[in-house]
N, C-alpha and C positions, 0 to 999 in steps of 0.2 A: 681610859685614855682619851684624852680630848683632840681637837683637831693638829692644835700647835705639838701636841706631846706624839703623837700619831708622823707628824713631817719631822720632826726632829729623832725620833727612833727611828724612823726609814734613810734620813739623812746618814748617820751615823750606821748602819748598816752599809751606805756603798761610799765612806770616807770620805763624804763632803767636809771640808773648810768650817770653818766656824763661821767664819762672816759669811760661807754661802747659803747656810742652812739660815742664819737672821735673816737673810735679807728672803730667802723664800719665806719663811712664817711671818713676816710682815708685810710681804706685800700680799699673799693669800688670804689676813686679816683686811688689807684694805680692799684688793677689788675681787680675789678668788681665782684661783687655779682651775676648776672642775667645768668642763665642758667647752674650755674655750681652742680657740687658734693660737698658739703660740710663738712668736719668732724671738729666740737669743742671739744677743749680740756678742762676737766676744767669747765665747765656751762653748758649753758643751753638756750640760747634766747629764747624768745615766739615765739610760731609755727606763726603767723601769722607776727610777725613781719619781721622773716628770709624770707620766703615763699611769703609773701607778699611785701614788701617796700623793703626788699634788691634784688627780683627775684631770689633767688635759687631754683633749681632745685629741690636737696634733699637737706638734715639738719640733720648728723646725731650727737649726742647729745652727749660726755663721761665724765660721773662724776665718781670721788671714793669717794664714801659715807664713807670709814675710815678717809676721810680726818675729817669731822663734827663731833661734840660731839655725843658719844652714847646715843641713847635714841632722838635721832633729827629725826623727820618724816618728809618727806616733800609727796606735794598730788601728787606723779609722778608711773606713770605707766610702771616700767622700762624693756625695753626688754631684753634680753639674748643676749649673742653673738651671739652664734649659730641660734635665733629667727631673730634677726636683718640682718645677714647677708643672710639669705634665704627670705626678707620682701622686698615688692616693696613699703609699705610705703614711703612716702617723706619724715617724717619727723618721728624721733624715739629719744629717750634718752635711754643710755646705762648707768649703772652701771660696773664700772673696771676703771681698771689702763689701759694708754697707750700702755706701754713695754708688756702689757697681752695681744694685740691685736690680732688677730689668723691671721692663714694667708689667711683665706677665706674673707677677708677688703682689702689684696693686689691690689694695680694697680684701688681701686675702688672711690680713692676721687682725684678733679680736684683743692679743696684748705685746706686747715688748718690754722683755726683760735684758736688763743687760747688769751684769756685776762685773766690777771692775777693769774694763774695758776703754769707757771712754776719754782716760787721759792718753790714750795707742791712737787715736783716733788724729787725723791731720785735717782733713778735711771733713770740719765737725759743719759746718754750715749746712755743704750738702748732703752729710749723714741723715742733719735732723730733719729736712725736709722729704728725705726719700724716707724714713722714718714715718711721718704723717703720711705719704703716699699708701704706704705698704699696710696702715689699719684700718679698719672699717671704719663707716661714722661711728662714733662715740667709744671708738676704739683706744684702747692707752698705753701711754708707754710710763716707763718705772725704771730706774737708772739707778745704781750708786756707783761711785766710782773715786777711786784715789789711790794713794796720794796725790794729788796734783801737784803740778812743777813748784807752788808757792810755799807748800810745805815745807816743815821741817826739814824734810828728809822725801823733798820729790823730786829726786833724780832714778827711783826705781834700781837701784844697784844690783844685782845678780851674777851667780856664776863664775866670781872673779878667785883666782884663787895662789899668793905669792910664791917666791921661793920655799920661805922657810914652813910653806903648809896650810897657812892662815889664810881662811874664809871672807870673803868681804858680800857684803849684799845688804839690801835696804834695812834688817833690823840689828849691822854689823857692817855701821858704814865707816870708812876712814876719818871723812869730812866732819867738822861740827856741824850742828845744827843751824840750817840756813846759810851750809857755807858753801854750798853750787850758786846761792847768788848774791854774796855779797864778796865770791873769790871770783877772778877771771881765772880762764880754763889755764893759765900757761903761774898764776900765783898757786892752782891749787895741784899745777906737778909737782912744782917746787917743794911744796909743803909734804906732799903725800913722798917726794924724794927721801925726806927725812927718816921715813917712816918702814921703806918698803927697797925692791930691787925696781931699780929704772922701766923696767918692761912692764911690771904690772901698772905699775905709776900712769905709765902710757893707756895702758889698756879699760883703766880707771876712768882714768880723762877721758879717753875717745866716749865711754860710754855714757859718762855723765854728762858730757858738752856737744857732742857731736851724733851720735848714734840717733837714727829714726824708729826708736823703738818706745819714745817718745813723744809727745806732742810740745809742750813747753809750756801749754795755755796756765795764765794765770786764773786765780779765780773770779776777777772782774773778766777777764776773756770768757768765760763760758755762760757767765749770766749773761753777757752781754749775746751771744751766738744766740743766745735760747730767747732773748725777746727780740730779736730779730728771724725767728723762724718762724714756719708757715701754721705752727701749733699757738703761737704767739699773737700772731695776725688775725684767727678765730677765734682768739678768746680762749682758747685751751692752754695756757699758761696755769697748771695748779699751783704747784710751790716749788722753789729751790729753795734748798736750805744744806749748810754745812752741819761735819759731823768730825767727831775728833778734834775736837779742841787744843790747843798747845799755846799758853799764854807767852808772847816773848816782854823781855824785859826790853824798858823805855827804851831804852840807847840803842837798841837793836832794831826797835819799830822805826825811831829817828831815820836808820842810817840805812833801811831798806827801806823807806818811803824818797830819800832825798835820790837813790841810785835807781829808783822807778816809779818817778813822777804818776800820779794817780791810783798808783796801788797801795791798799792798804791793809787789805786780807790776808798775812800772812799767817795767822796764826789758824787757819782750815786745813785738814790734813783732807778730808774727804766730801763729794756733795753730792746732794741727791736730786736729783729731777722725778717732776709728778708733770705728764704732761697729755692730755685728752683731744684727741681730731675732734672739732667741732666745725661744723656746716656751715 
């Protein structure tokens, strides 16, 4: 069993995600798991999984529990910043935001992983720069993350569920494709009236248009954040590149390029960031 075959049977022993097990065996192909400092953005891996089958060092953990519905418990035992950052633990889970980071996390991680996270993210500017704060020199961070708001289908839909029983959620959306931005919030009640009882319709809307569970950045917004940060301004800009492709047809590119002057990326469901602190 190879290294890739070895993280993918470990994966699958503590029911990682399909896309979370890819995005570990590629990026352990690119820079390696085994000996380093760890900080994730956004989850959570199982302590044995990181600790064990990827070889990290340490693992440390940072969720924002405002992200989740209130009233959502999960069994984690979450340390404090100021706990965490005096703890020789290997492995810990943080409650907070990134940009909240303190400075005693400075210069103390060797990578930054983060999956699917950084579309939650509102205040990405000063993510990325406490981001570069928080790695060592020549420290990296490794991102994928989506849907983004420009996608198909990136309003993140979850948890909704009507009268008559029926599920709604981002791979069982009501809307068509690309239609959180080519409907206003009050064309796609309407619509979604037709379809369902008044309340969900409501509860639909509120979460596709209004809810902070979100960020809304398009995909020229997040390239544009990342050669504007402090990894950018060093030179550590590796790559951005999209992932998930979804071709739209001409008249649909037309009529979301005329209703959002400068954009033109709708057809990326997901992108990745490769980005190195450089001195």
């Amino acid at each position: 069993m190879n290294r890739a075959e070895s993280i993918d049977h470990a994966a699958r022993m503590e029911g990682l995600k399909e896309y979370q097990t890819q995005f570990c065996i590629d990026a352990d192909q690119k820079i390696g798991f085994s000996g380093k400092d760890v900080l994730e953005i956004g989850g959570h891996l199982p302590e044995r999984f990181v600790l064990g089958a990827l070889g990290a060092r340490s693992w440390t953990a940072l969720e924002d529990m405002t992200y989740w519905p209130e009233g959502m418990n999960f069994p984690i035992d979450f340390h404090s910043f100021t706990d965490a950052a005096l703890s020789e633990q290997p492995y810990r889970i943080l409650n907070g935001k990134i940009e909240e980071l303190p400075t005693a996390f400075h210069r103390r991680f060797d990578l930054i992983v983060s999956i699917a996270a950084f579309q939650h993210i509102h205040m990405l500017p000063s993510a990325l720069d406490t981001m570069f704060h928080a790695l060592r020199p020549n420290g990296r961070l490794l991102a994928f993350f989506g849907p983004v708001w420009s996608a198909p289908q990136g309003h993140i839909l979850s948890g909704i569920t009507d009268a008559l029983g029926r599920d709604f959620n981002f791979g069982q959306s009501p809307l068509p494709d690309w239609g959180h931005l080519y409907l206003s919030s009050s064309e796609a009640y309407l619509e979604l009236c037709k379809k369902m009882d008044r309340p969900t319709a409501a509860r639909i809307v509120f979460q596709i248009y209004t809810s902070s569970r979100v960020n809304r950045f398009f995909v020229e917004d997040y390239i544009q954040f990342a050669r504007l940060s402090l990894f950018a301004s060093h030179g550590g800009l590796n790559n951005i590149y999209g992932a998930g492709l979804i071709p739209l047809p001409p008249e649909r590119q037309s009529q979301l390029e005329a209703l959002y002057p400068g954009r033109k990326r709708f057809d990326i469901t997901n992108l990745i960031f490769d980005m190195t602190r450089r001195e």
